[in-house]
PADOKE-376335 format. One record per residue: x, z, y of N, C-alpha, C in turn; residue in one letter. Coordinates in steps of 0.02 Angstrom, whole numbers, plus 50000, padded with zeros to 5 digits. Atoms other than C-alpha are relative to their C-alpha. Example, Ala and Ser with C-alpha at 12.3 -4.5 7.8 and 13.67 -1.06 7.14 Angstrom:
2
500455000049941506155039049775500455000050060a;499584999749941506845035749947499615003750055s;
//
This chain:
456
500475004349963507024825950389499585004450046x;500444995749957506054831850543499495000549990x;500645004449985504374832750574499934995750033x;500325002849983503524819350646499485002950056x;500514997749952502444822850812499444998549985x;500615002950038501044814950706499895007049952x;499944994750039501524827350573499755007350020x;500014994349968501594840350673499115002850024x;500725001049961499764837250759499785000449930x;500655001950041498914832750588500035008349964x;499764991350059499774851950493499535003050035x;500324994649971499044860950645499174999150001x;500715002949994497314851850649499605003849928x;500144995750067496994857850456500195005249984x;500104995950011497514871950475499855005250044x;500714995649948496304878250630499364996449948x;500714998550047494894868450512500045003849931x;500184995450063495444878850363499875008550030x;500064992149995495564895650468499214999650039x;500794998349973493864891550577499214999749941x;500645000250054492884887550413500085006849941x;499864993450003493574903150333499645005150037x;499984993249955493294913950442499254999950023x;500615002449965491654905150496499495005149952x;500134996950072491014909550316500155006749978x;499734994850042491804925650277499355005550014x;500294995649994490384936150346499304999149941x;500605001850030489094927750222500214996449914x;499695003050080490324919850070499775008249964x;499804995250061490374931549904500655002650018x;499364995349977491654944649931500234998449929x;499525001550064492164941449735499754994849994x;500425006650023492014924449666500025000749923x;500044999850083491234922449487500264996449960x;499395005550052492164908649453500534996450004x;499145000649981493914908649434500254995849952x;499605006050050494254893949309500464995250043x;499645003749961495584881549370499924994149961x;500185004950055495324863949336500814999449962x;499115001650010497074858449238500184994350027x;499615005949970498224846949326500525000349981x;499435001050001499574839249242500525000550064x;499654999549935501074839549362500214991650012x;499705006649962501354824349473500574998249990x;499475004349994502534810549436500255000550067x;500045002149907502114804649643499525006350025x;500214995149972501674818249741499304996150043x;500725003949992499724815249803500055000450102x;500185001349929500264820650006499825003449996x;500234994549958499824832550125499124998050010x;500835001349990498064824850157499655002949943x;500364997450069497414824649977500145005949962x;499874990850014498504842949956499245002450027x;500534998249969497164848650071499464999349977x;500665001550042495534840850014500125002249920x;499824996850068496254846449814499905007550020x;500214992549980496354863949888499245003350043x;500644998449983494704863649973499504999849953x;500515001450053493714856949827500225004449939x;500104996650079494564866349669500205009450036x;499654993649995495394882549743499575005450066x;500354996849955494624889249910499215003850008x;500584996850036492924890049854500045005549943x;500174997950049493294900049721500585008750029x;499744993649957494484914349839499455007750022x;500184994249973493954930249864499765001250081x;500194998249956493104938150019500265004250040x;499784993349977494374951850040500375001550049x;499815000349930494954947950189499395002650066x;500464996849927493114953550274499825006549968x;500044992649979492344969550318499365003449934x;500424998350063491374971350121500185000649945x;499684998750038492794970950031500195007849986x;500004991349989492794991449979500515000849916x;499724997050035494074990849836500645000449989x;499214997350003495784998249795499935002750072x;499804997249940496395002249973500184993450017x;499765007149986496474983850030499654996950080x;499935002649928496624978250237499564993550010x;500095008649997496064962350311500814998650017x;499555002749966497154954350425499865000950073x;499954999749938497204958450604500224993050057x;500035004049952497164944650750500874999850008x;499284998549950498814950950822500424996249934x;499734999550048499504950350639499944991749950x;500315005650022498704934550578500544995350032x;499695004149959499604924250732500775003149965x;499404998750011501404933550695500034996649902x;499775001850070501214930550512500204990449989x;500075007750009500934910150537500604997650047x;499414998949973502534914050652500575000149942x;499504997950051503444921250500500224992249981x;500055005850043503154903550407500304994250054x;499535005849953503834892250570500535001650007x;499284999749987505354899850594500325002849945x;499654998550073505644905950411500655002949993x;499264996649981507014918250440500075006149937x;500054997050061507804924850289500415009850018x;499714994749950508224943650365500235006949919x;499654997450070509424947250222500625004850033x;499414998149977510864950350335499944998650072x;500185001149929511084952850523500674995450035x;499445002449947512224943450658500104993450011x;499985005849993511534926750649499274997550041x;500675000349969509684929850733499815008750016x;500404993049994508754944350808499565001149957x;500674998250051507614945750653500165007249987x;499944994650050508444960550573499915006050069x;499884996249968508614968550742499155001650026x;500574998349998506814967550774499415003049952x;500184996450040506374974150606500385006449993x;499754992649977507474990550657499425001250052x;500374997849938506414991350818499385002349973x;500694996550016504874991550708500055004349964x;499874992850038505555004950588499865005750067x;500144995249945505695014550737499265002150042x;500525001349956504035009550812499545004849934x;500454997550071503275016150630500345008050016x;499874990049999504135034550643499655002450056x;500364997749927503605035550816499075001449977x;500854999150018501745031450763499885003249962x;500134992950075501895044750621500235005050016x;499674995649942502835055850739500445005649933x;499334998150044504275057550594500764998850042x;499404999749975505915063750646500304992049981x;499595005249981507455050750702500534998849917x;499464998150067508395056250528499564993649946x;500355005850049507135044550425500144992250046x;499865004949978507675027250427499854996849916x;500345004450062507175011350297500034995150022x;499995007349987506694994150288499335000249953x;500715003750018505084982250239500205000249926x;499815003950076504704979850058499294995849994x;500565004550029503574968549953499415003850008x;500474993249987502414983549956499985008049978x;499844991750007502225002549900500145000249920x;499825001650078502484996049727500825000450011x;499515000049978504274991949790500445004350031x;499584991449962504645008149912499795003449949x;499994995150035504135018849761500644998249942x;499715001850022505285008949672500905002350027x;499474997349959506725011949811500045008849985x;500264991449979506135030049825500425003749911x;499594999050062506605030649618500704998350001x;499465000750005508055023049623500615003550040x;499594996249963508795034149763500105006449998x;499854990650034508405051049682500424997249951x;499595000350053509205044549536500874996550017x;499035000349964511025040649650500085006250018x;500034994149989510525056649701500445006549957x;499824997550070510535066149539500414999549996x;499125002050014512055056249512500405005150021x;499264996749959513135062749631499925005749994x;500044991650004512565080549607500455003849918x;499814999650049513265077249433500514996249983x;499435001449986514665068549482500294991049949x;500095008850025514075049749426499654998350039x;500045004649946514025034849516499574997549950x;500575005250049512455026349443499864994850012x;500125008849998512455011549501500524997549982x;499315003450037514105009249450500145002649946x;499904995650062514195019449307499344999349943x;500634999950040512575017449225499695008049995x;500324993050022511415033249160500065004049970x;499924995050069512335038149024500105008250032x;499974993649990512525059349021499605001350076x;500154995549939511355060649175499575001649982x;500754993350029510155075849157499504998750064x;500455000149961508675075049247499255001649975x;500505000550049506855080449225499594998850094x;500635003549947505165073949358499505003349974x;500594998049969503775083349424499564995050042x;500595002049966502235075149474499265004449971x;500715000450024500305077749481499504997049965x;500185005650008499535062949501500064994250032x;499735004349959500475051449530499844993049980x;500235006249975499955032749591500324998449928x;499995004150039500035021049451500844995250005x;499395003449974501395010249541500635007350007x;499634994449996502355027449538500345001949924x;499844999650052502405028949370500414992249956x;499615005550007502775009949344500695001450012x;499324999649994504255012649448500605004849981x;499744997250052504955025949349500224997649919x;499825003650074504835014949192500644995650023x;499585005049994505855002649294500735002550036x;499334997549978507205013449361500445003049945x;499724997450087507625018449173499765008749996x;500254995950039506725034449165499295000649956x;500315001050046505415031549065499335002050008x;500444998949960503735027749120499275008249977x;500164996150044503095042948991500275006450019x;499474992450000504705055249054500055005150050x;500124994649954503815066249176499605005249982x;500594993050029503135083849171499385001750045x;500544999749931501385084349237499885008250020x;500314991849996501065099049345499375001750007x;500705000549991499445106049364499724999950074x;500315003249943498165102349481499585006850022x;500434995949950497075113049607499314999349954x;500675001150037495375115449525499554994650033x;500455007049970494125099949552500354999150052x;499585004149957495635092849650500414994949976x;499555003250026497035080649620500775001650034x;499184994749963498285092049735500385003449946x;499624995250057499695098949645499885007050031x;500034993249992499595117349611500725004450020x;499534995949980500945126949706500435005249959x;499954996650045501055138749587500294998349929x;499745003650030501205127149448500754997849975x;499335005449961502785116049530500355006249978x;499414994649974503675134149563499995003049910x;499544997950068503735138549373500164995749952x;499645005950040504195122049306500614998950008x;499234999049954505745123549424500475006549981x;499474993650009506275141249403500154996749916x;499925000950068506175135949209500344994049988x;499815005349998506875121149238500834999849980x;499394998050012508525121649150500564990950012x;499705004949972509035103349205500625000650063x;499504999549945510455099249317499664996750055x;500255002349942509495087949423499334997549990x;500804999749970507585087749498499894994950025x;500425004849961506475075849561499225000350007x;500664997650002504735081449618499814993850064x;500335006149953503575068049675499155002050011x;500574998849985502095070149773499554994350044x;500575006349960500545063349884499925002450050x;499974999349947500135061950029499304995450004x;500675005650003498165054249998500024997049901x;500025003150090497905053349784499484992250014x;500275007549989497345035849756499005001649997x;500655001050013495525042849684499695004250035x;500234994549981495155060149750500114998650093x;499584999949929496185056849928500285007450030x;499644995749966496955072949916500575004350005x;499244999749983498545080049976500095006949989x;499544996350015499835090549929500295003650057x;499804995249940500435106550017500544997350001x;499335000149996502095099850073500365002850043x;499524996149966502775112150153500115002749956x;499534996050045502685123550008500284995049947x;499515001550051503385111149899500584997250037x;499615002949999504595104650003500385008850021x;499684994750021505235123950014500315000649928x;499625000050079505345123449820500594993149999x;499615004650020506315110149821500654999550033x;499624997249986507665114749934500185005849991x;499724994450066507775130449827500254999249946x;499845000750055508015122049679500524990050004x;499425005449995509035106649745499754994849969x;500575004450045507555094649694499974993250059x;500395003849972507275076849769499315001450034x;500815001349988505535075849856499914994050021x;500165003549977504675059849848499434998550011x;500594997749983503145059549941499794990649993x;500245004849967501995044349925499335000150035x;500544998149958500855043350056500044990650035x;500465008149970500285023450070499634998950038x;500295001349948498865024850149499705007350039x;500194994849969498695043150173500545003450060x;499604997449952499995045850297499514995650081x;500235001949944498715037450427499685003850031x;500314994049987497845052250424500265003450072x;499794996649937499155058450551499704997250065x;500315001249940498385047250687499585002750024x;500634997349950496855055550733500085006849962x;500264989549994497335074750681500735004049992x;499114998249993499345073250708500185003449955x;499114997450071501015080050609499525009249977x;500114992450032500155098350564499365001049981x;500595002050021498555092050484499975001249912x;499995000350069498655087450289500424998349983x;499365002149998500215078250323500625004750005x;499524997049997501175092950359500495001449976x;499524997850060502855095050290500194994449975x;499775006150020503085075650254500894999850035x;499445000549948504545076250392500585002649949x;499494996350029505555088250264500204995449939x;499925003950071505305072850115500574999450002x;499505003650021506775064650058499964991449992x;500385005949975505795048850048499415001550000x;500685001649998504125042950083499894991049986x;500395006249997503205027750029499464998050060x;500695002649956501825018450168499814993849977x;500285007550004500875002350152499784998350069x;500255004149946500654990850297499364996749996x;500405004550025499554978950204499345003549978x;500954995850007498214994450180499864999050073x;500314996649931497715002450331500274997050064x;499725002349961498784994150460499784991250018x;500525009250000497884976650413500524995650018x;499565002850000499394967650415499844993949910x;500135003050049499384952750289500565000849939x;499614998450044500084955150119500884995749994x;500004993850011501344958550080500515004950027x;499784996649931502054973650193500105006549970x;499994992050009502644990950122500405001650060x;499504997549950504055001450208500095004649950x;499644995550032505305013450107500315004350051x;499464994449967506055028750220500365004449967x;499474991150025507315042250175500395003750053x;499474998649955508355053550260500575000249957x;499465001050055509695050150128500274994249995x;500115008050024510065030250169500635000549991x;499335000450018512035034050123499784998249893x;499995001850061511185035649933499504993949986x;500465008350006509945020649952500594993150024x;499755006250002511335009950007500554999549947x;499614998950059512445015349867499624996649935x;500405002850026511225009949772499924991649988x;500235007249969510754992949845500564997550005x;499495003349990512474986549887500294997349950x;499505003450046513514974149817500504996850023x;499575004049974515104967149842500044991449982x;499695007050007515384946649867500304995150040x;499635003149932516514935949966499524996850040x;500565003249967514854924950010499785002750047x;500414994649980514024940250067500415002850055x;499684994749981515304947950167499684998950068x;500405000249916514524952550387500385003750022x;499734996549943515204957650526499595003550036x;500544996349960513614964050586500475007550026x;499694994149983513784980250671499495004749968x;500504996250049512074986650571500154999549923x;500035001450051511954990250385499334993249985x;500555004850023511214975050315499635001149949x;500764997950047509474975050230500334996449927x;499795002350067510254966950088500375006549953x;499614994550039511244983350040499595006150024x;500564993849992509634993050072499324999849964x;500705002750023508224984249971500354995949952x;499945001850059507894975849801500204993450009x;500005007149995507954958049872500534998950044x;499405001549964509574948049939499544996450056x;500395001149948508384937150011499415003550017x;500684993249961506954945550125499594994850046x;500355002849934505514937350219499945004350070x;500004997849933505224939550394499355004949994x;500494994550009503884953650361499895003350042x;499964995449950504314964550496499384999150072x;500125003349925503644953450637499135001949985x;500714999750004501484953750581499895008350037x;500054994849978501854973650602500225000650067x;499784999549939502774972350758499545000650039x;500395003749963501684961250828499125005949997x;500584996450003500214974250777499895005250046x;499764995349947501104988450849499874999450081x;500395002249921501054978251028499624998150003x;500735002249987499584970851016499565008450028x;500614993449979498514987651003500005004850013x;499674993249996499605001751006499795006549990x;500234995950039499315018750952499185001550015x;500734999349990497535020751031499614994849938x;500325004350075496975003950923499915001249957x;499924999950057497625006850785499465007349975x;500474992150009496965026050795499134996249970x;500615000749992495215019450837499704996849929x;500105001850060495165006550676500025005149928x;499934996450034495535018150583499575007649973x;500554992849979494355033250640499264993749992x;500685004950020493075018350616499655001149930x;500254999450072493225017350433499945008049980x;500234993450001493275035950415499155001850018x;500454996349981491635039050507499644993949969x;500305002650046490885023350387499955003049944x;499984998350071491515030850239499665006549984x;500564995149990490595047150296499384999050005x;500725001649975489195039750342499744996449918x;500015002750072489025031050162499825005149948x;499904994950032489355048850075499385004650003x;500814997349980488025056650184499414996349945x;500295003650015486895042050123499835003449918x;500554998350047487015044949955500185007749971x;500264993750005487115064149949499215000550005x;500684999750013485335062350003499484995949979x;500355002850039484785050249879499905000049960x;500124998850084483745051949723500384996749962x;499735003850072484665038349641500824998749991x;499094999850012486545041849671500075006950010x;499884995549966487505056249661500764999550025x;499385001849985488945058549757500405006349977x;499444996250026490485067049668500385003950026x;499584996049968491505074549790499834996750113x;500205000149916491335077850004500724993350002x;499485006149977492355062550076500405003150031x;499384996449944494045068450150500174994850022x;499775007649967494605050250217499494994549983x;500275006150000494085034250172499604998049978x;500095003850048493605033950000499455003049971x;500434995250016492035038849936499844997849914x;500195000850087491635042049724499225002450014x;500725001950017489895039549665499844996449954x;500065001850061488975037549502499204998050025x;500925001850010486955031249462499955006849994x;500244993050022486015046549433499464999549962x;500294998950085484615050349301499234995850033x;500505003149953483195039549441500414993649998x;499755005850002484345025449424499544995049949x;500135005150038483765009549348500554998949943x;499204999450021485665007149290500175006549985x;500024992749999486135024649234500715000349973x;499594999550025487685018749163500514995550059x;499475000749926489305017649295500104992449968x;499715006950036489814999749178499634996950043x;500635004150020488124991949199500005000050096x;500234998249926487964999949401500314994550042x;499675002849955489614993049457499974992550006x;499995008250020489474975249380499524997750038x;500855001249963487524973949464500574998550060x;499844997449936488444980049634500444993550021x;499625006449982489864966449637499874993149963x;500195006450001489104953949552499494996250048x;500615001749932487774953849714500234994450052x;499225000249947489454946649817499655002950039x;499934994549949488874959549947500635001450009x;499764996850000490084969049912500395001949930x;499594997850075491514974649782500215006250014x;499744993650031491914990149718500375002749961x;499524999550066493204997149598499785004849954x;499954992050042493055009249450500585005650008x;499514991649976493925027649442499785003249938x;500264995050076493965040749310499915009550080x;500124995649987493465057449404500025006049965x;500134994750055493705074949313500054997849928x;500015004350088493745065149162499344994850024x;500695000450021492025058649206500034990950044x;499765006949978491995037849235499415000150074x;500434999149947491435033849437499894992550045x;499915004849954491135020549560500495002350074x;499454994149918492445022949716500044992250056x;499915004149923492145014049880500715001850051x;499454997949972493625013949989500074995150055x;499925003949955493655007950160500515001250048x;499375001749988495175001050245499824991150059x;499805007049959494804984350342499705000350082x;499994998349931494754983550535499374999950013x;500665005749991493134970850530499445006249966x;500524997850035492004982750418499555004050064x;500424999549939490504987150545499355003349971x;500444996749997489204998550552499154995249973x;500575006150045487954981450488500284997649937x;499955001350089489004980450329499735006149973x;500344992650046488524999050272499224996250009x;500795000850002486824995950302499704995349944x;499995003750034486984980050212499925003249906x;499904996750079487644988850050499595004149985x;500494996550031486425003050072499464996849970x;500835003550028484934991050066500084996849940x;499835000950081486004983849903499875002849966x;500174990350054486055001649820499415000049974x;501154999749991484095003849870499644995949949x;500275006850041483824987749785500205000649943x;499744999250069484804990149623499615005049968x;500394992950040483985008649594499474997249988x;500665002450014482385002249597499984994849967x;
//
């Protein structure tokens, strides 16, 4: 059944008054909402309609949404949504293109263009090539599963066709992302079955030194050393040059994730902190951080996509293409794939590398400016100099609150502003982390005069 030109008029009408009252609100709603109960609704015999859908979702659900789409949302590493990105995404949903397989629409071919458009803006060699995922949960997931075809073949099993049995393998990390270690549980090595190396003193960088005698000692047949590129708490990075030397010494995977710290390269280019990513084997990114693209948006690269599609592929008569590209279906976890590509595209032309730069060098010189702040205040101290985004910070012994539990709960229960917890050195912290395009030189201020207000 079509739409209706009635239809058509009444969808778009509600949903410019759901995005202008949104959006109207977002600078003054609660960035968290306190109350997240749902009423219960049996499920409909007769469906109640698009009208009373609407008014049901305005009255039980909308009110009670998060804020984290504006510029006060400061936790995890979490984007808004960009203009450019906003319009392409409400694109995705009209033409609903399932970009599983190519040679029936330009979707897949314009999600190559933006792979390309992404190395370019990271100014990574032509040898790395990938596709969109659900997010960096998903490319770390890829990223596992392609050392371990890897391994394989070095040991002369097909693992995706063969299963795991007799394959040797042992994993190096530091500190690695949460979703890093997940996806190790879920690729069958065992979210427990890595050897941590050590860390840089009051850092979260692996120790060079470390890596290189876990390896020589390393009596395994096959390696897999995974690193960062931006630690989720500290934000800081791994020499990868010298480890990606050790690791072509010792015939080791390198999988670098660098989500939102590979943005870094925009404003201080390829021979900065990033250095030495180019030599990975994969890398993880997130769109849906720093790029402000709407959820959800990773990207998986390798220069290895002969063992990622070994991997990913399957044979079925249904399935079979004539394309002249490998299809994303024998490159990624999902047969079907949303149109994902296009919000980033569309970001890419919209603002192009200056934009994006500039948003980005925004929140940096906030998140400095924040750090400054409370370095020179009696009633916070701040934990470590800000290297990017993210700044840690506890109460101090002038606090009212003196306890990080008691601080953070005050802080986001204000809706100002949300914040996440962190463990630091061992020592529990508050960690601001800014990431959204919108955040403006009158939200800091905002939060300081919060702070101000809490200590006292």
């Amino acid at each position: 059944m079509a739409y209706s030109s009635a239809t058509q008029k009444r969808l778009l009408e509600m949903l410019e008054a759901q995005f202008n009252q949104f959006h109207t609100e977002l600078g003054c709603r609660a960035v968290i909402s306190n109350d997240t109960t749902l009423e219960p609704v049996p499920l409909p015999t007769h469906g109640m309609g698009v009208e009373q859908l609407c008014m049901h979702f305005n009255d039980q659900v909308a009110p009670k949404l998060s804020a984290s789409n504006g510029g006060r949302y400061w936790g995890f590493v979490t984007g808004g949504a960009n203009p450019a990105a906003t319009l392409a995404d409400w694109f995705v949903t009209v033409f609903n293109q399932n970009v599983s397989k190519g040679g029936d629409s330009v979707a897949s071919q314009l999600e190559r263009q933006t792979i390309d458009w992404l190395r370019a803006l990271f100014y990574l060699p032509d040898s790395f090539t990938g596709l969109f995922t659900t997010g960096a949960t998903a490319a770390n997931l890829l990223g596992a599963l392609t050392a371990r075809q890897f391994i394989g073949a070095q040991q002369g099993i097909d693992v995706a066709q063969q299963g795991m049995a007799g394959l040797d393998v042992m994993i190096y990390a530091a500190s690695p992302h949460a979703s890093m270690i997940k996806s190790l549980g879920m690729a069958g090595f065992g979210q427990q079955n890595w050897q941590c190396v050590d860390t840089l003193q009051d850092t979260e960088a692996m120790c060079i030194d470390s890596l290189a005698t876990h390896l020589s000692r390393c009596d395994s047949l096959g390696k897999i050393v995974i690193a960062s590129a931006a630690t989720v708490t500290g934000t800081d990075y791994d020499d990868l040059i010298a480890i990606s030397r050790l690791c072509e010494t010792h015939g080791a995977w390198l999988h670098v994730d660098a989500a939102f710290g590979i943005f870094e390269r925009l404003m201080n280019g390829p021979e900065h902190k990033t250095n030495g990513i180019e030599f990975a084997d994969s890398i993880t990114l997130d769109c849906h951080k720093w790029l402000n693209v709407p959820y959800d948006c990773g990207v998986f690269l390798t220069r290895q996509p002969n063992h990622l599609v070994a991997t990913c592929h399957v044979d079925a008569p249904y399935l079979a293409s004539s394309a002249q590209n490998q299809d994303y279906m024998s490159m990624g976890i999902e047969n079907s794939r949303r149109f994902r590509a296009l919000p980033v595209w569309a970001t890419l032309l919209s603002y192009g590398r200056q934009g994006i730069t500039a948003h980005i060098q925004s929140n940096v010189d906030l998140a400095q400016a924040l750090a400054s702040w409370l370095e020179n205040s009696q009633y916070y101290v701040l934990l470590k100099p800000c290297e990017l985004n993210v700044v840690l910070f506890k109460p101090g012994d002038m606090h009212v609150l003196q306890e990080v539990r008691l601080c953070l709960e005050a802080i986001n229960q204000s809706g100002k502003v949300f914040m996440t917890p962190g463990v630091w050195q061992g020592e529990r912290i508050i960690r601001a982390a800014f990431s959204n395009w919108e955040t403006t030189a009158e939200d800091l201020l905002c939060v300081i005069e919060l702070l101000e207000r809490l200590a006292k």
